[in-house]
Backbone atoms as SQL, in Angstrom:
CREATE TABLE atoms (id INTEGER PRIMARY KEY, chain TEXT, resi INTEGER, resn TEXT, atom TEXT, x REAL, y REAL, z REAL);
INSERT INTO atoms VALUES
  (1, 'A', 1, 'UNK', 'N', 84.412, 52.531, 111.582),
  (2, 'A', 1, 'UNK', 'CA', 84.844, 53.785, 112.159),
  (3, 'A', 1, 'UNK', 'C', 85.603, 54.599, 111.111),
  (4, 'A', 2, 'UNK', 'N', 85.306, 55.415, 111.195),
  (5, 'A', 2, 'UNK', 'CA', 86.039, 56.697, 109.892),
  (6, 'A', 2, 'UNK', 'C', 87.593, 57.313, 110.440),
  (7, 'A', 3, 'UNK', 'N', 87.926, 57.432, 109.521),
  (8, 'A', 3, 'UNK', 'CA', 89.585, 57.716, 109.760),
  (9, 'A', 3, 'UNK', 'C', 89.710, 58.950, 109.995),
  (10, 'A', 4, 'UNK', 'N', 90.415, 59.229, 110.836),
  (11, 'A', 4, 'UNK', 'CA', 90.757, 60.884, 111.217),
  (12, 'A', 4, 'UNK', 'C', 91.907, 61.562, 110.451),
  (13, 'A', 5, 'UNK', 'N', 91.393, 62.207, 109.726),
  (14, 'A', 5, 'UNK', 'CA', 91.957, 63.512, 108.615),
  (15, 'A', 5, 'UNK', 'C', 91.951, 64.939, 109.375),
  (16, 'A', 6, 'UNK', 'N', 93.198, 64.857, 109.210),
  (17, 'A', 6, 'UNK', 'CA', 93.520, 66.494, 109.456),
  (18, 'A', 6, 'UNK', 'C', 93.930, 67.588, 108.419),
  (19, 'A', 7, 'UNK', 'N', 93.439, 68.332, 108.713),
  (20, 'A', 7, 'UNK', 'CA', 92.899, 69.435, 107.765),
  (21, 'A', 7, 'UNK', 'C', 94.295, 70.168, 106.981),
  (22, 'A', 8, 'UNK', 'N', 95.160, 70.250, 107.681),
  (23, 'A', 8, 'UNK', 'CA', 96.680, 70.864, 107.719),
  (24, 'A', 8, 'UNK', 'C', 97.474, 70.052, 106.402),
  (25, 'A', 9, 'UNK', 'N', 96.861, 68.499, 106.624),
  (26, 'A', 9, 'UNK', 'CA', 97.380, 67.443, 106.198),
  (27, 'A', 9, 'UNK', 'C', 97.156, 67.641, 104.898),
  (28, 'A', 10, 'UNK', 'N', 95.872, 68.268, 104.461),
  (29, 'A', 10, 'UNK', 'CA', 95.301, 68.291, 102.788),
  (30, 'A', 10, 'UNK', 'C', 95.726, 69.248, 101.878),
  (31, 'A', 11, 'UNK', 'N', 96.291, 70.605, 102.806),
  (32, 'A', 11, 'UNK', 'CA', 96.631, 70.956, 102.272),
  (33, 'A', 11, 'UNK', 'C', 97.917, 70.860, 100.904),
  (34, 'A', 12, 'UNK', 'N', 98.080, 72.142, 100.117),
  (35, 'A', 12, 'UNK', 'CA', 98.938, 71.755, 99.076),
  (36, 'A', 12, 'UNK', 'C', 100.249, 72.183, 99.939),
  (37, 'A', 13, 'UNK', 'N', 101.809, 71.068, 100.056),
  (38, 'A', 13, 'UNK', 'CA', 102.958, 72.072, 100.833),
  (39, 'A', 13, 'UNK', 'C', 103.252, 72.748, 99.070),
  (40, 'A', 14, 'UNK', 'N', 104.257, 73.449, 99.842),
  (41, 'A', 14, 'UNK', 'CA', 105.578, 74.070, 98.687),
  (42, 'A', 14, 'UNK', 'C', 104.742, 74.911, 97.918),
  (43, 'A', 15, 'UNK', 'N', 103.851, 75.418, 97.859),
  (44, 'A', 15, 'UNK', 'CA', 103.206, 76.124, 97.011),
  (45, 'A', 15, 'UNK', 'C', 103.291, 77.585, 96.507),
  (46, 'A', 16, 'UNK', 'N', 104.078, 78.198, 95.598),
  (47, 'A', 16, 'UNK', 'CA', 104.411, 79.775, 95.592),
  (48, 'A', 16, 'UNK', 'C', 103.383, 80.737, 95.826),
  (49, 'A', 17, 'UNK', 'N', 103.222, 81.364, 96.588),
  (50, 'A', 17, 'UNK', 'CA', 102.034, 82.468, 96.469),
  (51, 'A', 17, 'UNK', 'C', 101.981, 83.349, 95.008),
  (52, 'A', 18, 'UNK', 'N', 100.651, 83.530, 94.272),
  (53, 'A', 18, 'UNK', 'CA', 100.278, 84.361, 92.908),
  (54, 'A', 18, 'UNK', 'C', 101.402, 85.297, 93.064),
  (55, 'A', 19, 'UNK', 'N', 101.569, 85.610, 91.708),
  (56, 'A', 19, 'UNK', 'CA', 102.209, 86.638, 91.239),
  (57, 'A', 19, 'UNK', 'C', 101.567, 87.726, 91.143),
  (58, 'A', 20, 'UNK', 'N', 101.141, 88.858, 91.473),
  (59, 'A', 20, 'UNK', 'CA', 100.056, 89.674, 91.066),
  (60, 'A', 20, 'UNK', 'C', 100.843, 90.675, 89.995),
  (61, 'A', 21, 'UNK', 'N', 99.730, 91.090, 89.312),
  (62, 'A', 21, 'UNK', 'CA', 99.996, 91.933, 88.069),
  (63, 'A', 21, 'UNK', 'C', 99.993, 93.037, 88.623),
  (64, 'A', 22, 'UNK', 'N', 101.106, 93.828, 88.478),
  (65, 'A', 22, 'UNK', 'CA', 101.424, 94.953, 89.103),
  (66, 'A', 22, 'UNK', 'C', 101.418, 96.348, 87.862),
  (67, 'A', 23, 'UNK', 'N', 100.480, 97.322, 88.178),
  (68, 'A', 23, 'UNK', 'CA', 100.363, 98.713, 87.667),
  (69, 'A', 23, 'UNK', 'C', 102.409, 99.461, 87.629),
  (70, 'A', 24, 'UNK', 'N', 102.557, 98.739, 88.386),
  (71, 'A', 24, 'UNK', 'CA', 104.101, 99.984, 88.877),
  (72, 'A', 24, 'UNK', 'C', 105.624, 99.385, 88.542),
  (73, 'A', 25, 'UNK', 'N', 106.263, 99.794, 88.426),
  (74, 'A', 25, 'UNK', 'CA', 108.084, 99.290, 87.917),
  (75, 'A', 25, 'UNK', 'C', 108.536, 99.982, 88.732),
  (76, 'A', 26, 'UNK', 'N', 109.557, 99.530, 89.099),
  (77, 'A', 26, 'UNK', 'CA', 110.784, 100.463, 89.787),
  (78, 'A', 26, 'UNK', 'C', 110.956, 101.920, 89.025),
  (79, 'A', 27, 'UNK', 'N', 111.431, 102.945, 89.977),
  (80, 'A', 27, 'UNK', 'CA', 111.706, 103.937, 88.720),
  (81, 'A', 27, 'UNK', 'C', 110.459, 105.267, 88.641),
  (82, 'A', 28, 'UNK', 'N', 109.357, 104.261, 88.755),
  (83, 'A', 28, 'UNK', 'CA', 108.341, 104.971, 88.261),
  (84, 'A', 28, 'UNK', 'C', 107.914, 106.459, 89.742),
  (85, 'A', 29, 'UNK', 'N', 107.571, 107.379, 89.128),
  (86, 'A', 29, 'UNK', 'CA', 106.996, 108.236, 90.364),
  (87, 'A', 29, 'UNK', 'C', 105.876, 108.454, 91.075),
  (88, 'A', 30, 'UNK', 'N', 105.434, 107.977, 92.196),
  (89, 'A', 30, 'UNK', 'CA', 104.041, 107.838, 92.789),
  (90, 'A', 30, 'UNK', 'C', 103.916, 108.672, 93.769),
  (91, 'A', 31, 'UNK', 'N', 102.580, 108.935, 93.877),
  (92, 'A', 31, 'UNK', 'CA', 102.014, 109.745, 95.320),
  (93, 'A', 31, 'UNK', 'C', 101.174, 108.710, 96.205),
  (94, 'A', 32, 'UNK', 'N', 101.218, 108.576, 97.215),
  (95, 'A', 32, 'UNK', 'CA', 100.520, 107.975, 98.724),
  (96, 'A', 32, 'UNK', 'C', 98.895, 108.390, 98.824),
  (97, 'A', 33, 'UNK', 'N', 98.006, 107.643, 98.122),
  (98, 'A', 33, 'UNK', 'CA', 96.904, 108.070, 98.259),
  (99, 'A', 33, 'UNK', 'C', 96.124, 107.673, 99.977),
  (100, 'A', 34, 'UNK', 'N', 96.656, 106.630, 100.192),
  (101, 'A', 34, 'UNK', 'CA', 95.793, 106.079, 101.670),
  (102, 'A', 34, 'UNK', 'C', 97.600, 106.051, 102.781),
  (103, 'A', 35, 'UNK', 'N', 96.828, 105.845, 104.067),
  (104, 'A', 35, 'UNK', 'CA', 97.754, 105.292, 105.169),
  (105, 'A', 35, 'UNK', 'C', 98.253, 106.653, 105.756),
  (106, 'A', 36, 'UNK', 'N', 99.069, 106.854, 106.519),
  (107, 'A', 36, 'UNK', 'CA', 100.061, 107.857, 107.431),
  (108, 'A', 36, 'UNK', 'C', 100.477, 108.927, 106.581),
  (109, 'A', 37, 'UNK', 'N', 101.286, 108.037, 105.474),
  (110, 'A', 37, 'UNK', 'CA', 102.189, 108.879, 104.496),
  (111, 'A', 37, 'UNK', 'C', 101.133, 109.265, 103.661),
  (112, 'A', 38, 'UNK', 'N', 99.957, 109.776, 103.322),
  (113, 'A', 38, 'UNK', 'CA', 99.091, 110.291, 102.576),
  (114, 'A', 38, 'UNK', 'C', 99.726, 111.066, 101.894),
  (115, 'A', 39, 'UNK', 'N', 99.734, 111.668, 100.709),
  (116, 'A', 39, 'UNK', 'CA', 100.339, 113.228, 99.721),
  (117, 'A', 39, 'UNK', 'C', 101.764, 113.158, 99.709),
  (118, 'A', 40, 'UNK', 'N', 102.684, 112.123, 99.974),
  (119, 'A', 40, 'UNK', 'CA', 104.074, 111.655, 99.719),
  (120, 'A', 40, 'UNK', 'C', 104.081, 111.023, 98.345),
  (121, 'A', 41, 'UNK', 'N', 105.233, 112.215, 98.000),
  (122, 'A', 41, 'UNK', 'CA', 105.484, 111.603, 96.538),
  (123, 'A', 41, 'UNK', 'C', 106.876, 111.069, 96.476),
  (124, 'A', 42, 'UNK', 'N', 107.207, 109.880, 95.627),
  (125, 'A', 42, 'UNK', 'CA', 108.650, 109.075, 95.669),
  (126, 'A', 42, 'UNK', 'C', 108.456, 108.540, 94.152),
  (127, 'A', 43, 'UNK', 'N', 110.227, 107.899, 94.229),
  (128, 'A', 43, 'UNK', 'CA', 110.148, 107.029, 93.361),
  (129, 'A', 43, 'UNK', 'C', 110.494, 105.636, 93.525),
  (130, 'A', 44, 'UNK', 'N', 109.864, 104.845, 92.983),
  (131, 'A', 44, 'UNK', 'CA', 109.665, 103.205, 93.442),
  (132, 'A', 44, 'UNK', 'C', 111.259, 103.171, 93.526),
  (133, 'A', 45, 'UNK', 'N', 111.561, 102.523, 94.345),
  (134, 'A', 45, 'UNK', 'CA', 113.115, 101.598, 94.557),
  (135, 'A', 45, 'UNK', 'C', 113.128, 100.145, 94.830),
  (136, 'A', 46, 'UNK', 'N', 112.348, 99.527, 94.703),
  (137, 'A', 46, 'UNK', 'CA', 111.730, 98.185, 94.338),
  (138, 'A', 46, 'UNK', 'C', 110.583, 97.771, 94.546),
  (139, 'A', 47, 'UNK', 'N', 110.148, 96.412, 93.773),
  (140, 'A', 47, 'UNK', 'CA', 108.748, 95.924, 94.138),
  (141, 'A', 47, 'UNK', 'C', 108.785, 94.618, 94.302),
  (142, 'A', 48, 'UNK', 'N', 107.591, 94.358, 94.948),
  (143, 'A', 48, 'UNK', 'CA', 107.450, 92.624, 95.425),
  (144, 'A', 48, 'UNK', 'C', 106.412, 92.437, 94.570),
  (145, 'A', 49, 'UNK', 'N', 106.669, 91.716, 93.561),
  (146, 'A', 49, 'UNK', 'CA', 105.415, 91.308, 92.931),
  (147, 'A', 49, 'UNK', 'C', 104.090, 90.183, 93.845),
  (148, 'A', 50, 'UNK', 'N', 105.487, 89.433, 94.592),
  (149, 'A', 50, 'UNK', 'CA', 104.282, 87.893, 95.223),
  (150, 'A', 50, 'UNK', 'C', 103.748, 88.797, 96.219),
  (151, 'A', 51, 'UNK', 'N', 104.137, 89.611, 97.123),
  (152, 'A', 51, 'UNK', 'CA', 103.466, 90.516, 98.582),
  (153, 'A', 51, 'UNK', 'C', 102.849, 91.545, 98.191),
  (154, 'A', 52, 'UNK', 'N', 102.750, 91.935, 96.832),
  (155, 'A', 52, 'UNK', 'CA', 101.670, 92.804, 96.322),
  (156, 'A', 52, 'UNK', 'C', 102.298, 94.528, 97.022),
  (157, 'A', 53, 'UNK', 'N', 103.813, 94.227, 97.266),
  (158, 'A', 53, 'UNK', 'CA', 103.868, 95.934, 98.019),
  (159, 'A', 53, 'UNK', 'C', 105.209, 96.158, 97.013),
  (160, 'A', 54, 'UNK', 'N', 105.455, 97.469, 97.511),
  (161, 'A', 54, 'UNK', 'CA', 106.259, 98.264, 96.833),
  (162, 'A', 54, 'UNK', 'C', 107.077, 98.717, 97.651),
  (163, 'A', 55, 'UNK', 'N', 108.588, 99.221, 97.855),
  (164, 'A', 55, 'UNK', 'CA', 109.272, 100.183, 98.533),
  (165, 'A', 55, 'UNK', 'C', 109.598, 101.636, 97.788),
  (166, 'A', 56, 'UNK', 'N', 108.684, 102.407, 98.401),
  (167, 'A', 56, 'UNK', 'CA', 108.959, 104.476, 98.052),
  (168, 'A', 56, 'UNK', 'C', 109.629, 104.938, 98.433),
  (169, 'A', 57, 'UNK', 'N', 110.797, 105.794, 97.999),
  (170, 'A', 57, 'UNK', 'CA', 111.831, 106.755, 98.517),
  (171, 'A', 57, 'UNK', 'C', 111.294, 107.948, 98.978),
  (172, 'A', 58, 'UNK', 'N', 111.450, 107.804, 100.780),
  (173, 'A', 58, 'UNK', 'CA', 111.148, 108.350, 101.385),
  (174, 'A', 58, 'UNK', 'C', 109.901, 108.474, 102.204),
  (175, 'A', 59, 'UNK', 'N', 109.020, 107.338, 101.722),
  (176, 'A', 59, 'UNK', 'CA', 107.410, 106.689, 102.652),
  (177, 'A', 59, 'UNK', 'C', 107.980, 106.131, 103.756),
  (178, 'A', 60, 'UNK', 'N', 107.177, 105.575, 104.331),
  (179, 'A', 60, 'UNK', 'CA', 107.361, 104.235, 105.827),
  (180, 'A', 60, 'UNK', 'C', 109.096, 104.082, 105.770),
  (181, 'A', 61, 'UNK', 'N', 109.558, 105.460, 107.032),
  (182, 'A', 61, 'UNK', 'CA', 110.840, 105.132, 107.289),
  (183, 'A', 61, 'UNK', 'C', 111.146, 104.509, 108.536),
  (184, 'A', 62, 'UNK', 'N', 111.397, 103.572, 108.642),
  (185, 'A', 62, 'UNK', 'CA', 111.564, 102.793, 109.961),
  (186, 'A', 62, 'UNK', 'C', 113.023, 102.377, 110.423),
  (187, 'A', 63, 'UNK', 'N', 112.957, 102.536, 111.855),
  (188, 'A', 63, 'UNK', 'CA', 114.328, 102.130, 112.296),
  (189, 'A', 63, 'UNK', 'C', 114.847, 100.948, 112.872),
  (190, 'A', 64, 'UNK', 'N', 115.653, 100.103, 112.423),
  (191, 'A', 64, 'UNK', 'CA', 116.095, 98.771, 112.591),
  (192, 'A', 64, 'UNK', 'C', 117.682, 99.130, 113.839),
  (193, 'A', 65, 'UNK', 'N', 117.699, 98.488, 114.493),
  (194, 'A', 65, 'UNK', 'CA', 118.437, 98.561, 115.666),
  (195, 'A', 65, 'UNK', 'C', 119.566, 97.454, 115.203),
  (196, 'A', 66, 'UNK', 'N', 120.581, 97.544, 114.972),
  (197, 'A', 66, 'UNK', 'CA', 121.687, 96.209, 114.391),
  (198, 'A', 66, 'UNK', 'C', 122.652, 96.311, 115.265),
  (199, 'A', 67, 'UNK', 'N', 123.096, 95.198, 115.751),
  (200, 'A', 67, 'UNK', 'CA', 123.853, 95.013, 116.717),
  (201, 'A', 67, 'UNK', 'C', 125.611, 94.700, 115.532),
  (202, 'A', 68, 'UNK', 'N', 125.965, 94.765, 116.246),
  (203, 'A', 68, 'UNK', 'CA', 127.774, 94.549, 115.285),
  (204, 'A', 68, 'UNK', 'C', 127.776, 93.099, 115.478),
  (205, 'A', 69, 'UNK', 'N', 128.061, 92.731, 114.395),
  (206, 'A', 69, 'UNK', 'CA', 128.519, 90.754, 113.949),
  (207, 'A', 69, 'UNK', 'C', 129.772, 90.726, 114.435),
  (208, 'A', 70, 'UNK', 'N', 130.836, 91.316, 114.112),
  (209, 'A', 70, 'UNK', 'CA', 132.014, 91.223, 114.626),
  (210, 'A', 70, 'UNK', 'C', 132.327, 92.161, 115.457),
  (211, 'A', 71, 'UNK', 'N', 133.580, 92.260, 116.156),
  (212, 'A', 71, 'UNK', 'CA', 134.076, 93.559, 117.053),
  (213, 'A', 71, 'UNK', 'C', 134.400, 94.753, 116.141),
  (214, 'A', 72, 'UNK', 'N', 134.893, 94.397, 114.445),
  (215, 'A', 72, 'UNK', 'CA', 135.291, 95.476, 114.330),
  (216, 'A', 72, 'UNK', 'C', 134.292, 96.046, 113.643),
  (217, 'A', 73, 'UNK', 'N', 132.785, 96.081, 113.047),
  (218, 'A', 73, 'UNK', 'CA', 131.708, 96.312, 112.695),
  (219, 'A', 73, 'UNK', 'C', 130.954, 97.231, 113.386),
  (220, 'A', 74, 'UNK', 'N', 130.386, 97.796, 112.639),
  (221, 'A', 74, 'UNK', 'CA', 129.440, 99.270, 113.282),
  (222, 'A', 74, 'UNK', 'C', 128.009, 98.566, 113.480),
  (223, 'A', 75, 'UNK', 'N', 127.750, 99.161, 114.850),
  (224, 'A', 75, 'UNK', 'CA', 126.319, 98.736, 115.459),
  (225, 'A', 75, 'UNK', 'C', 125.853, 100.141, 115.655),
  (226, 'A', 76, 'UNK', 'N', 124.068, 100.532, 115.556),
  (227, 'A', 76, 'UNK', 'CA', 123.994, 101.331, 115.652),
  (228, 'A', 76, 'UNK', 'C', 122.651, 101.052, 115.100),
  (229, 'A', 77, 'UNK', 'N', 121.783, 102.611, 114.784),
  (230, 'A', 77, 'UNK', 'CA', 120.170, 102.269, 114.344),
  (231, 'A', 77, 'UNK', 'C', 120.561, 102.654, 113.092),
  (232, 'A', 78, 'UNK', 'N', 119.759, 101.998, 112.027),
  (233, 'A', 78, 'UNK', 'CA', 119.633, 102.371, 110.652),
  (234, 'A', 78, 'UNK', 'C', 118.038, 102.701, 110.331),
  (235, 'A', 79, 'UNK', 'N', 118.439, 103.820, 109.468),
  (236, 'A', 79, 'UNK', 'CA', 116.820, 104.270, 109.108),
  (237, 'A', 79, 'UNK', 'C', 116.673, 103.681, 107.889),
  (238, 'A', 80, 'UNK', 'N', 115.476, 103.017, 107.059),
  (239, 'A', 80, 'UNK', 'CA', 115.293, 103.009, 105.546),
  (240, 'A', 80, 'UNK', 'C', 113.656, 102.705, 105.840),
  (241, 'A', 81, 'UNK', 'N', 113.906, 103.170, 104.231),
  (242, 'A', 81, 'UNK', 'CA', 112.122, 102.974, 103.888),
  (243, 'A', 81, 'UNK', 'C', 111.532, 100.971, 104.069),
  (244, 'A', 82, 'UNK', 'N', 110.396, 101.116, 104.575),
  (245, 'A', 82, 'UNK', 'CA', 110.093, 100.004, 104.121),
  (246, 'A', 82, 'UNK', 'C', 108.534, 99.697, 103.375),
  (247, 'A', 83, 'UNK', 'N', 108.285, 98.434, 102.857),
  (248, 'A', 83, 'UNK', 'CA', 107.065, 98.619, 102.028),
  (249, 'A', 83, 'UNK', 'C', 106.354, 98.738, 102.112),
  (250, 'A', 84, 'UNK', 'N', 105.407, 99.568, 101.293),
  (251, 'A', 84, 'UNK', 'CA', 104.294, 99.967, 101.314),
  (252, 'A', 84, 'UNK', 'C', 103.136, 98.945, 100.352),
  (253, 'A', 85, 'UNK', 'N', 101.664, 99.494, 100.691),
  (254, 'A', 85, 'UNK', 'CA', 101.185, 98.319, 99.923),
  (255, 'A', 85, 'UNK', 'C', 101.050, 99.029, 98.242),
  (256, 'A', 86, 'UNK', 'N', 100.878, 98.219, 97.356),
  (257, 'A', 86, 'UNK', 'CA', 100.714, 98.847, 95.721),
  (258, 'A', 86, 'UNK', 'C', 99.609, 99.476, 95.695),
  (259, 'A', 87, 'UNK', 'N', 98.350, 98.857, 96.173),
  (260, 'A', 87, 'UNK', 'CA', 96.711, 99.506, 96.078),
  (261, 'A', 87, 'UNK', 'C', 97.139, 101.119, 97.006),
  (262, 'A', 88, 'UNK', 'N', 97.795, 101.299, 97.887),
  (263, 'A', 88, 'UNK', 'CA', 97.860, 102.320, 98.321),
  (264, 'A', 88, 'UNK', 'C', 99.217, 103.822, 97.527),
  (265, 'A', 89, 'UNK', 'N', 99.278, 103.475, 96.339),
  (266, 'A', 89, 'UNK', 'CA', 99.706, 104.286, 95.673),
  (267, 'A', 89, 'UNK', 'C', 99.587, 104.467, 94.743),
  (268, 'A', 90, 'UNK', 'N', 99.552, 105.695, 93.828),
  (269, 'A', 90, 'UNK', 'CA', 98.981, 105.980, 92.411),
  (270, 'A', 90, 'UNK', 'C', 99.866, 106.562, 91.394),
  (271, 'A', 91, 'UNK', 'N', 100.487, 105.756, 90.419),
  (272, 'A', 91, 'UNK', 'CA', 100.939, 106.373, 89.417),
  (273, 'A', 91, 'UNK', 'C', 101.193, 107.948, 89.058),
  (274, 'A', 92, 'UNK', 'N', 101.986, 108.870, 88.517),
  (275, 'A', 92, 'UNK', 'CA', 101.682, 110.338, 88.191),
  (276, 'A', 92, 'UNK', 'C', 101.780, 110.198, 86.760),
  (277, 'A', 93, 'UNK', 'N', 101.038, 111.446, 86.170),
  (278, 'A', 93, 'UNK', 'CA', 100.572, 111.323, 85.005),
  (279, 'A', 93, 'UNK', 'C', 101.255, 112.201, 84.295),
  (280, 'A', 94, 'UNK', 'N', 102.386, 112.036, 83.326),
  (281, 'A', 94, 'UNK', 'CA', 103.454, 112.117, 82.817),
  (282, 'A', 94, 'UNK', 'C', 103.089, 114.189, 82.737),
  (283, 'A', 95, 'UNK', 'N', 102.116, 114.400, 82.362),
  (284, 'A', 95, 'UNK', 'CA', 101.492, 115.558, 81.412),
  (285, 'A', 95, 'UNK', 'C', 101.109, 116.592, 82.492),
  (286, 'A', 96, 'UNK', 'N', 100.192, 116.464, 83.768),
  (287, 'A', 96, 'UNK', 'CA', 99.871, 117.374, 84.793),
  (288, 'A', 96, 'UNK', 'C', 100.658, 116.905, 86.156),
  (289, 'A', 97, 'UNK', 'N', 101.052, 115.536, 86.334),
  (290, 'A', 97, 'UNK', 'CA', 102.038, 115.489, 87.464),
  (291, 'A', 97, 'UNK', 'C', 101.027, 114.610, 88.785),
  (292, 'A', 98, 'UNK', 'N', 99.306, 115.182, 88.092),
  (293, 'A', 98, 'UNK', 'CA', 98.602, 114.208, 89.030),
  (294, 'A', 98, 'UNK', 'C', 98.373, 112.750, 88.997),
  (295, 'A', 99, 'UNK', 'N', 97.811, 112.349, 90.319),
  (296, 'A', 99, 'UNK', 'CA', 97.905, 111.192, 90.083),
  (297, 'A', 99, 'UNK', 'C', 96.784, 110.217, 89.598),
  (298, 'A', 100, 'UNK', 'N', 97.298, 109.262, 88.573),
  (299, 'A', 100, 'UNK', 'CA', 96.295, 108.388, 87.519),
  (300, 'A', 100, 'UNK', 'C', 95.973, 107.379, 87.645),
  (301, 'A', 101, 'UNK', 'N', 95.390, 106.508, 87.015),
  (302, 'A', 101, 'UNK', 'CA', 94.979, 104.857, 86.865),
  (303, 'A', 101, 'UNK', 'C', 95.798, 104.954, 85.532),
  (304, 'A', 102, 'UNK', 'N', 96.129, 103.553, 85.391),
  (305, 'A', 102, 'UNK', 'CA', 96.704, 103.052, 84.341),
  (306, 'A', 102, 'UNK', 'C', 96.099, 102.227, 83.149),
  (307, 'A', 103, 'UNK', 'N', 96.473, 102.054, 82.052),
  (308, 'A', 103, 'UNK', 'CA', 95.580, 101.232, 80.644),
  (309, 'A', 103, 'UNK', 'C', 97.181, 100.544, 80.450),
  (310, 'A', 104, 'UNK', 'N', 96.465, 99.741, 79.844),
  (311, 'A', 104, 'UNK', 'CA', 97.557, 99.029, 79.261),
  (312, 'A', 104, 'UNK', 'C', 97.253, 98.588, 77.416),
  (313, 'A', 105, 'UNK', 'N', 98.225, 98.987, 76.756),
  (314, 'A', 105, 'UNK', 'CA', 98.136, 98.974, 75.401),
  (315, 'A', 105, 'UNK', 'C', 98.667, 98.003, 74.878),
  (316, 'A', 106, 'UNK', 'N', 98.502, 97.321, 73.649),
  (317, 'A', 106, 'UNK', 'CA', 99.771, 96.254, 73.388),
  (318, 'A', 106, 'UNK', 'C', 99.586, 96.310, 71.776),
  (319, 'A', 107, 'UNK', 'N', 100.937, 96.742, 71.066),
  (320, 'A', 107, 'UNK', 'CA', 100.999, 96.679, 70.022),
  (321, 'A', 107, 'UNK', 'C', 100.751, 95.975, 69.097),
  (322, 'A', 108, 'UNK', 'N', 101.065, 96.202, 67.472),
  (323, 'A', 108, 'UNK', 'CA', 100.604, 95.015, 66.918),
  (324, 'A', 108, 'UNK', 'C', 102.463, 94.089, 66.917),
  (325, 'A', 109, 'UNK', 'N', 102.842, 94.563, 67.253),
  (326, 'A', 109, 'UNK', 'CA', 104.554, 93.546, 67.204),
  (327, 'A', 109, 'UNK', 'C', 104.276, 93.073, 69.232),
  (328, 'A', 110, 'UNK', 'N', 103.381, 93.458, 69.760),
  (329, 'A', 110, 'UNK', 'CA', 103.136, 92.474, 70.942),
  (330, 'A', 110, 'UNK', 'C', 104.275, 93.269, 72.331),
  (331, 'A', 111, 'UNK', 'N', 104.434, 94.264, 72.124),
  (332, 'A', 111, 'UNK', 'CA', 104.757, 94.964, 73.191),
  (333, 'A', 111, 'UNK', 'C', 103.665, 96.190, 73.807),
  (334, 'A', 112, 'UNK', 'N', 103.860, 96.079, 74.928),
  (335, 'A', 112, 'UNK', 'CA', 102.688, 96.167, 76.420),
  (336, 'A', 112, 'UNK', 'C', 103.484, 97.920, 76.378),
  (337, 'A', 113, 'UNK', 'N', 102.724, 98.687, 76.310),
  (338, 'A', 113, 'UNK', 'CA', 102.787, 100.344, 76.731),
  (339, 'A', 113, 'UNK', 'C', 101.289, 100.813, 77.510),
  (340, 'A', 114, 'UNK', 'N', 102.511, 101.504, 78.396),
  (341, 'A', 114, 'UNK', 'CA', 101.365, 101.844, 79.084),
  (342, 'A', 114, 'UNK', 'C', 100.632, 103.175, 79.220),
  (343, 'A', 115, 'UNK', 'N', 99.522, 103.963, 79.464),
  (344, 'A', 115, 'UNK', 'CA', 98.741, 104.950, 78.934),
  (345, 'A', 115, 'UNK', 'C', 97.898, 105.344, 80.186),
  (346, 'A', 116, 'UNK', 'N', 98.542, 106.719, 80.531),
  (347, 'A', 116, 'UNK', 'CA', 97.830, 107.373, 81.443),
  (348, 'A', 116, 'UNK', 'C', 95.888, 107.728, 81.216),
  (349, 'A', 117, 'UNK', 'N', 95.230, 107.202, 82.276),
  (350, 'A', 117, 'UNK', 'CA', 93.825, 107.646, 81.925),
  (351, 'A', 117, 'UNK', 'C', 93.437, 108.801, 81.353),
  (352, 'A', 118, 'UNK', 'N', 94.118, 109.522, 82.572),
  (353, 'A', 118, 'UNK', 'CA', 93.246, 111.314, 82.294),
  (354, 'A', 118, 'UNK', 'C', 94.073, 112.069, 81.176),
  (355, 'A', 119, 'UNK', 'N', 94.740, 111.813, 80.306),
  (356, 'A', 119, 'UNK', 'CA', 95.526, 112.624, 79.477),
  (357, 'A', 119, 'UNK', 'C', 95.902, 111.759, 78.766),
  (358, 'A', 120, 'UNK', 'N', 95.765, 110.289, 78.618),
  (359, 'A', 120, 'UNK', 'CA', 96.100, 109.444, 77.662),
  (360, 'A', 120, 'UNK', 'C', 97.695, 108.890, 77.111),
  (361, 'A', 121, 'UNK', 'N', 98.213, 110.187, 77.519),
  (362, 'A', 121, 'UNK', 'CA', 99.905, 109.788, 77.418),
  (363, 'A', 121, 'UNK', 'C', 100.500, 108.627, 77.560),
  (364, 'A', 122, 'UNK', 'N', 101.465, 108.445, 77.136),
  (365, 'A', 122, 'UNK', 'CA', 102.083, 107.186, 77.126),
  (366, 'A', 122, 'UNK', 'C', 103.086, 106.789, 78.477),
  (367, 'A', 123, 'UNK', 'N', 102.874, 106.321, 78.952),
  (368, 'A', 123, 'UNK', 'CA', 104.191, 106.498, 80.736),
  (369, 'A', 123, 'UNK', 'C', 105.264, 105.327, 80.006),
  (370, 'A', 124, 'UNK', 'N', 106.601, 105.996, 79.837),
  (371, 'A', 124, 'UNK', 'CA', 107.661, 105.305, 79.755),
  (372, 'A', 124, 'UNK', 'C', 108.038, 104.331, 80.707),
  (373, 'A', 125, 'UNK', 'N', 108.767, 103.437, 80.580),
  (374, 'A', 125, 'UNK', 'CA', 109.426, 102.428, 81.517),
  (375, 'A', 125, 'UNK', 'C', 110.721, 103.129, 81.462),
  (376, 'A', 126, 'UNK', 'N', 110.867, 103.009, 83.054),
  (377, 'A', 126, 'UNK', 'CA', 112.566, 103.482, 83.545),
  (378, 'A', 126, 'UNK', 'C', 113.076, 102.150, 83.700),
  (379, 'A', 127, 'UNK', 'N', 113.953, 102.205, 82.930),
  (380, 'A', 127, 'UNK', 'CA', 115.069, 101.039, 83.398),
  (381, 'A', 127, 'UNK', 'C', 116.066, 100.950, 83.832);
């Protein structure tokens, strides 16, 4: 008689989800090509590299309802942005302001710059 294996069981535990290689940095300025917020332009205020999303200043503002932890603490609704996905936003292109695909360059001393398609420019890193 054959032994009963469960499927759950084979899996790998503890395992980090990929890192994905991300087009975008904090900092940087994007427009909303897909979703609700379509033609919203922001600037990144963080990114999730493992969830593949981004948070835009001023995209997907949603309201969280917080109750007070203590008595003397403010309860009340808070508005903030929350994330959006990366595939659904596009770089701006330092030179016309529209929005680009990205290249990636890498020197001969081994540093990564990056280079707007349609105008070739170089897009700085905000730090």
């Amino acid at each position: 008689m054959r032994r009963l294996v469960y499927r759950k069981s084979r899996r790998e535990r503890g395992r980090e989800p990929e890192r994905a290689k991300l087009h975008l940095a904090k900092g940087d300025t994007v427009r909303v090509i897909r979703g609700e917020h379509r033609g919203k332009e922001g600037k990144i205020l963080r990114v999730y590299p493992k969830q593949f999303r981004v948070v835009v200043e001023g995209v997907n503002i949603v309201k969280k309802h917080k109750r007070a932890a203590t008595p003397q603490a403010e309860s009340g609704i808070i508005e903030f942005p929350a994330p959006v996905s990366a595939a659904n936003v596009m770089l701006l292109d330092p030179k016309s302001g529209e929005p680009t695909r990205v290249r990636r360059r890498v020197d001969k001393d081994g540093t990564v710059e990056r280079t707007a398609v349609k105008s070739g420019q170089p897009i700085p890193r905000v730090r």
